[in-house]
C-alpha positions as a Markdown table, in Angstrom:
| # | Residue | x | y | z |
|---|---|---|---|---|
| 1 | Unk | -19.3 | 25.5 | 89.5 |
| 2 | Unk | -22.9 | 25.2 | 88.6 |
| 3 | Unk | -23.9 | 24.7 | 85.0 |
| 4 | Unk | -26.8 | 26.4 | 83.2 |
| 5 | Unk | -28.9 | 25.4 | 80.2 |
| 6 | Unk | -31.6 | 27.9 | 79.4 |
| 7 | Unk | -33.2 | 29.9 | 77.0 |
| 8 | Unk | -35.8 | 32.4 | 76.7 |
| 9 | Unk | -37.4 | 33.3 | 73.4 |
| 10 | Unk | -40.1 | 35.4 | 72.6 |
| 11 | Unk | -41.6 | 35.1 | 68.8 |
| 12 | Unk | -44.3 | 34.1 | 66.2 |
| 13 | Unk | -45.7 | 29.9 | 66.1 |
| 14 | Unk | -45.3 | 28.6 | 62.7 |
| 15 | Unk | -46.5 | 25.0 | 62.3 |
| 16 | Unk | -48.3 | 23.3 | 65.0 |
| 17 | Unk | -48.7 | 19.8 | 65.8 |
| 18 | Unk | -50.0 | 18.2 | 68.8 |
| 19 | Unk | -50.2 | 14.7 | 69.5 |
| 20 | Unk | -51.2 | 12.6 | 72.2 |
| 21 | Unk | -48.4 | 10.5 | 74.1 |
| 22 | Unk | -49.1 | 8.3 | 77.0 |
| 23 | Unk | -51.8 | 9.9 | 79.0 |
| 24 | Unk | -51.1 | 13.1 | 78.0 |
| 25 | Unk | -50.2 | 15.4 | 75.0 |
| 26 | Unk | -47.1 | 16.9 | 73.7 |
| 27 | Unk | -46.9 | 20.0 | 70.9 |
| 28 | Unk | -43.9 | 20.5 | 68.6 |
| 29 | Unk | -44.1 | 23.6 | 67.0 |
| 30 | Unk | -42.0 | 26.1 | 65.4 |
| 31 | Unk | -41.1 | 29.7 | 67.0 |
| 32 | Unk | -40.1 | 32.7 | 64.5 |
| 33 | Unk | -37.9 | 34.9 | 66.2 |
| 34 | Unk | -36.5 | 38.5 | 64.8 |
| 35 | Unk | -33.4 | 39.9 | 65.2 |
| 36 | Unk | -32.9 | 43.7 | 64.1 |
| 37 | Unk | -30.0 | 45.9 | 62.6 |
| 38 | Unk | -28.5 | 48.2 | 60.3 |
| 39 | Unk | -26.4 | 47.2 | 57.5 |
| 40 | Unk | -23.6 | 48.5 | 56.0 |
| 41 | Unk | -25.0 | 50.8 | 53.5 |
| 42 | Unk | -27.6 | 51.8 | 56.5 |
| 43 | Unk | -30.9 | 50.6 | 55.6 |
| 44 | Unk | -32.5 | 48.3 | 58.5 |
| 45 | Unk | -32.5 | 44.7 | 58.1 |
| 46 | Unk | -34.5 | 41.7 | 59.7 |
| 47 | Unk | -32.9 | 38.8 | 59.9 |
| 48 | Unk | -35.7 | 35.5 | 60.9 |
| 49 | Unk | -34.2 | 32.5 | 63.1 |
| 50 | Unk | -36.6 | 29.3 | 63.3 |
| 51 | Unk | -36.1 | 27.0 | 66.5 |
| 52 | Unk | -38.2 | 23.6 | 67.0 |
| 53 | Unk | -39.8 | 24.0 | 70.0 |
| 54 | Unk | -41.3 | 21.1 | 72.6 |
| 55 | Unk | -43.7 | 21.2 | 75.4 |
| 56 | Unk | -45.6 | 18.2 | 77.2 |
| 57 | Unk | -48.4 | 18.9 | 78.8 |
| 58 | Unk | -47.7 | 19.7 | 82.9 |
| 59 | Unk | -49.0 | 21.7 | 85.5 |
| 60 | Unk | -46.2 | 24.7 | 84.6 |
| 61 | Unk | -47.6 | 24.4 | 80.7 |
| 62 | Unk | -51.6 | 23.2 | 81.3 |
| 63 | Unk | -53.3 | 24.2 | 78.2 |
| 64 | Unk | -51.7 | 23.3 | 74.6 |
| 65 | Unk | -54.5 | 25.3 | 73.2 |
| 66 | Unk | -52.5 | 28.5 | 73.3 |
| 67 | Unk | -49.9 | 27.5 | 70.6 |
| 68 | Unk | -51.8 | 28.5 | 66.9 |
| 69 | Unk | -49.5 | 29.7 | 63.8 |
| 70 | Unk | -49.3 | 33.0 | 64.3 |
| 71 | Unk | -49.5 | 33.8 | 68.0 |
| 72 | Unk | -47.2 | 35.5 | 69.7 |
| 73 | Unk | -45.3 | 33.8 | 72.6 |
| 74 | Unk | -42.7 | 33.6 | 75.2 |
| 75 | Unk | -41.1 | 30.6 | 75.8 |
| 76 | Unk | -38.7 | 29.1 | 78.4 |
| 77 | Unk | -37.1 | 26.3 | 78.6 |
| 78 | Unk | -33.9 | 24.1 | 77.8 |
| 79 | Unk | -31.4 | 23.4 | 74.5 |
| 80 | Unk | -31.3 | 20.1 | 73.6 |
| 81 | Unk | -29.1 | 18.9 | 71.1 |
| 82 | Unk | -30.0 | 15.1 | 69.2 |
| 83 | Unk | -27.5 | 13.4 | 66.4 |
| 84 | Unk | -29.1 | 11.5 | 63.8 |
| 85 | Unk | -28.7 | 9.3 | 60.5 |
| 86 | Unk | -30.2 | 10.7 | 57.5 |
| 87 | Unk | -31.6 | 8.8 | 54.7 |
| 88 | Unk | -29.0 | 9.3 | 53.1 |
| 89 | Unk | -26.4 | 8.0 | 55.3 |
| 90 | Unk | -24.8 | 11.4 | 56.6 |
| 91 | Unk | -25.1 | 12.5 | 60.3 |
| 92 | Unk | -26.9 | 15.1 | 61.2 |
| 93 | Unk | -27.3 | 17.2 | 64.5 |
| 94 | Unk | -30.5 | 19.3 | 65.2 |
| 95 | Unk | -31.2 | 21.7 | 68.2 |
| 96 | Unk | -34.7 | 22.1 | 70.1 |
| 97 | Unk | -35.9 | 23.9 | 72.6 |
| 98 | Unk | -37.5 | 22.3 | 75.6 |
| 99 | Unk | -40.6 | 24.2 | 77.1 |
| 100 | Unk | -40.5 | 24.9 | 80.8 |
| 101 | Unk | -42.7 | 27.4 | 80.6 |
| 102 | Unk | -45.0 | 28.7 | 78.2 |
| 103 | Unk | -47.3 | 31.5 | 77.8 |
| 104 | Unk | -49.1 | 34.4 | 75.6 |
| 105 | Unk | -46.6 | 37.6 | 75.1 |
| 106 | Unk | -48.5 | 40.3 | 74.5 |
| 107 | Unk | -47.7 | 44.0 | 74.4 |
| 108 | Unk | -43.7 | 44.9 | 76.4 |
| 109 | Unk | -42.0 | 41.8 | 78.3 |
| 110 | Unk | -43.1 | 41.4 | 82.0 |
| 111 | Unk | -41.0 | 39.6 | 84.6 |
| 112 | Unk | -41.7 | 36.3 | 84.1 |
Protein backbone atom coordinates (compact mmCIF):
# COMPACT_ATOMS: atom_id res chain seq x y z
CA UNK A 1 0.00 0.00 0.00
CA UNK A 2 1.48 3.33 -0.72
CA UNK A 3 1.82 5.86 2.03
CA UNK A 4 1.06 9.61 1.81
CA UNK A 5 2.27 12.59 3.76
CA UNK A 6 0.95 15.85 2.51
CA UNK A 7 -0.62 18.90 3.13
CA UNK A 8 -1.97 21.86 1.50
CA UNK A 9 -2.76 25.04 3.34
CA UNK A 10 -3.70 28.24 2.19
CA UNK A 11 -3.49 31.27 4.82
CA UNK A 12 -1.94 34.62 6.17
CA UNK A 13 2.32 34.72 7.04
CA UNK A 14 2.81 35.82 10.51
CA UNK A 15 6.46 36.04 11.55
CA UNK A 16 9.17 35.68 9.10
CA UNK A 17 12.69 34.78 9.41
CA UNK A 18 15.06 33.89 6.80
CA UNK A 19 18.44 32.78 7.29
CA UNK A 20 21.17 31.69 5.29
CA UNK A 21 22.35 27.84 5.59
CA UNK A 22 25.07 26.47 3.60
CA UNK A 23 25.00 27.95 0.22
CA UNK A 24 21.59 28.80 0.33
CA UNK A 25 18.71 30.12 2.48
CA UNK A 26 15.89 28.67 4.38
CA UNK A 27 12.58 30.73 5.81
CA UNK A 28 10.62 29.61 8.82
CA UNK A 29 7.59 31.34 9.07
CA UNK A 30 4.23 31.06 10.55
CA UNK A 31 0.90 30.41 8.38
CA UNK A 32 -2.57 31.66 9.92
CA UNK A 33 -5.12 29.58 8.67
CA UNK A 34 -9.18 30.02 9.27
CA UNK A 35 -11.65 27.65 9.74
CA UNK A 36 -15.46 28.78 9.59
CA UNK A 37 -18.75 27.73 11.41
CA UNK A 38 -21.80 28.30 13.21
CA UNK A 39 -22.21 27.71 16.79
CA UNK A 40 -24.68 26.45 18.82
CA UNK A 41 -26.68 29.53 19.56
CA UNK A 42 -26.08 30.40 15.56
CA UNK A 43 -23.89 33.21 15.40
CA UNK A 44 -20.69 32.53 13.02
CA UNK A 45 -17.45 31.72 14.53
CA UNK A 46 -13.70 31.84 13.36
CA UNK A 47 -11.64 29.66 14.82
CA UNK A 48 -7.41 30.65 13.84
CA UNK A 49 -4.91 27.50 13.59
CA UNK A 50 -1.06 28.56 13.47
CA UNK A 51 1.33 25.92 11.76
CA UNK A 52 5.35 26.51 11.56
CA UNK A 53 6.06 26.44 8.26
CA UNK A 54 9.74 25.58 6.35
CA UNK A 55 11.02 26.09 2.99
CA UNK A 56 14.69 25.98 1.66
CA UNK A 57 15.41 27.61 -1.18
CA UNK A 58 15.09 25.16 -4.53
CA UNK A 59 14.22 25.47 -8.00
CA UNK A 60 10.33 24.34 -7.05
CA UNK A 61 10.46 27.40 -4.15
CA UNK A 62 13.16 30.08 -6.03
CA UNK A 63 12.42 33.38 -4.46
CA UNK A 64 11.99 33.63 -0.44
CA UNK A 65 11.13 37.14 -1.15
CA UNK A 66 7.44 36.29 -1.45
CA UNK A 67 6.90 35.26 2.32
CA UNK A 68 6.06 38.92 4.28
CA UNK A 69 3.62 38.97 7.47
CA UNK A 70 0.67 39.42 6.06
CA UNK A 71 0.61 37.92 2.61
CA UNK A 72 -1.54 35.55 1.53
CA UNK A 73 -0.31 32.11 0.51
CA UNK A 74 -0.67 28.56 -0.58
CA UNK A 75 1.56 26.18 0.67
CA UNK A 76 2.39 22.53 -0.05
CA UNK A 77 4.31 20.37 1.37
CA UNK A 78 4.97 17.57 4.16
CA UNK A 79 4.15 17.03 8.19
CA UNK A 80 6.92 16.55 10.04
CA UNK A 81 6.76 15.71 13.53
CA UNK A 82 10.30 16.46 15.99
CA UNK A 83 10.45 15.41 19.97
CA UNK A 84 12.32 17.61 22.14
CA UNK A 85 13.58 18.38 25.84
CA UNK A 86 12.42 21.48 27.24
CA UNK A 87 14.27 23.58 29.69
CA UNK A 88 12.56 22.42 31.90
CA UNK A 89 13.13 18.79 31.56
CA UNK A 90 9.57 17.77 30.05
CA UNK A 91 9.30 16.36 26.48
CA UNK A 92 7.75 18.05 24.06
CA UNK A 93 6.61 17.24 20.42
CA UNK A 94 5.95 19.96 17.75
CA UNK A 95 4.59 19.65 14.21
CA UNK A 96 5.89 21.67 10.92
CA UNK A 97 5.08 21.84 7.75
CA UNK A 98 7.71 21.19 5.03
CA UNK A 99 7.33 23.45 1.88
CA UNK A 100 7.33 21.64 -1.47
CA UNK A 101 5.79 24.25 -3.05
CA UNK A 102 5.17 27.72 -2.42
CA UNK A 103 3.37 30.52 -3.98
CA UNK A 104 1.10 33.76 -3.87
CA UNK A 105 -2.84 32.84 -3.42
CA UNK A 106 -4.62 35.40 -4.66
CA UNK A 107 -8.35 35.72 -5.43
CA UNK A 108 -10.33 31.68 -5.69
CA UNK A 109 -7.91 28.50 -5.53
CA UNK A 110 -6.49 27.39 -9.00
CA UNK A 111 -5.26 23.90 -9.75
CA UNK A 112 -2.06 23.88 -8.49
Amino acid sequence: MEQLNRIELRGNVGNVRVSEAGSGKVARFSLATNYMYQNKEGSGTVETTWHNVVAWESRSIPDLGIIEKGCPLYVCGRLRSTKYTAADGTEKQSYEVIASKICKAEGQPSTY
